[in-house]
N, C-alpha and C positions, 0 to 999 in steps of 0.2 A: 513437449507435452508430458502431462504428467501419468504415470504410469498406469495407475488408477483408471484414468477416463479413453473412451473407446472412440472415441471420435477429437477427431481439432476443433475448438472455436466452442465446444461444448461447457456451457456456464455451470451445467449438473456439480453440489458438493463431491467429493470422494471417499469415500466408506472412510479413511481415515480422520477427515477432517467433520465427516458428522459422529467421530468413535468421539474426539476432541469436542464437539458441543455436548455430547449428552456427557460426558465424565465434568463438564464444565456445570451442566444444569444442575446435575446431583451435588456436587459440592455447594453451587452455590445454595439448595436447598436446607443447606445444616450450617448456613452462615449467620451469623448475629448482626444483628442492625448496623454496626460501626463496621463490619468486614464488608456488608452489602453496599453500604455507600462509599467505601474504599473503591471496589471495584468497578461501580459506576463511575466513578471518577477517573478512572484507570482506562475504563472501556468509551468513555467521552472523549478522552483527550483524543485517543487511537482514531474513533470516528469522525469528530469533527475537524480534527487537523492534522493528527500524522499520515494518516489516509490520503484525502486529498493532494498533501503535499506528496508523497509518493507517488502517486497517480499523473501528479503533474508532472516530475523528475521522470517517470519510464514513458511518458507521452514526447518528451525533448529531447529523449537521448534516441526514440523510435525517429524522431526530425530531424535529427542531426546526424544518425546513420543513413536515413532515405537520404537526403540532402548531400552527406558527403561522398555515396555511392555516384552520384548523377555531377560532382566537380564542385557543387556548389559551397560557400564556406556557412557554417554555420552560424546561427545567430547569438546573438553576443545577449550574454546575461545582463539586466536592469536592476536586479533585484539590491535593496539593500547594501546585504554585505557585500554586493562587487559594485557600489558607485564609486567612482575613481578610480577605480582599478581594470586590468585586463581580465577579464574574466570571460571563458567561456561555458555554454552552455552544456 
């Protein structure tokens, strides 16, 4: 749990990380047209894919610790980079 927050499971920002958006709104406020579409492009990539894909990697590795707490073996990666290979999840 983060130090910040007063309860578990609590989704509430932390005074830190809302210190991090307003210092982020005011910069982006005195950005120029070619920095502001930088960063949308920077803040797109983040949301529509690195996100997710994190999301999905700490949701398999929570499976594969429930999983191998209780014997069971865990599930074997499909993905791409591990067709034909041993690879796990």
């Amino acid at each position: 749990m983060h130090p910040e927050q007063q309860t578990v499971g609590c989704f509430e920002p932390t005074i830190g990380e809302q210190m991090r958006l307003d210092r982020f709104l005011v910069s982006a406020r005195e950005m120029d047209r070619e920095q502001l579409v930088q960063a949308v492009e920077m803040l797109a990539q983040h949301f529509f894919v690195q996100h997710p894909v994190s999301v999905r990697w700490l949701a398999r590795e929570a499976a594969a610790n429930l999983t191998a707490s209780s014997g069971v073996m865990p599930f074997e990666d499909t993905s791409p980079a591990c067709l034909g290979k041993r690879c796990q999840a």
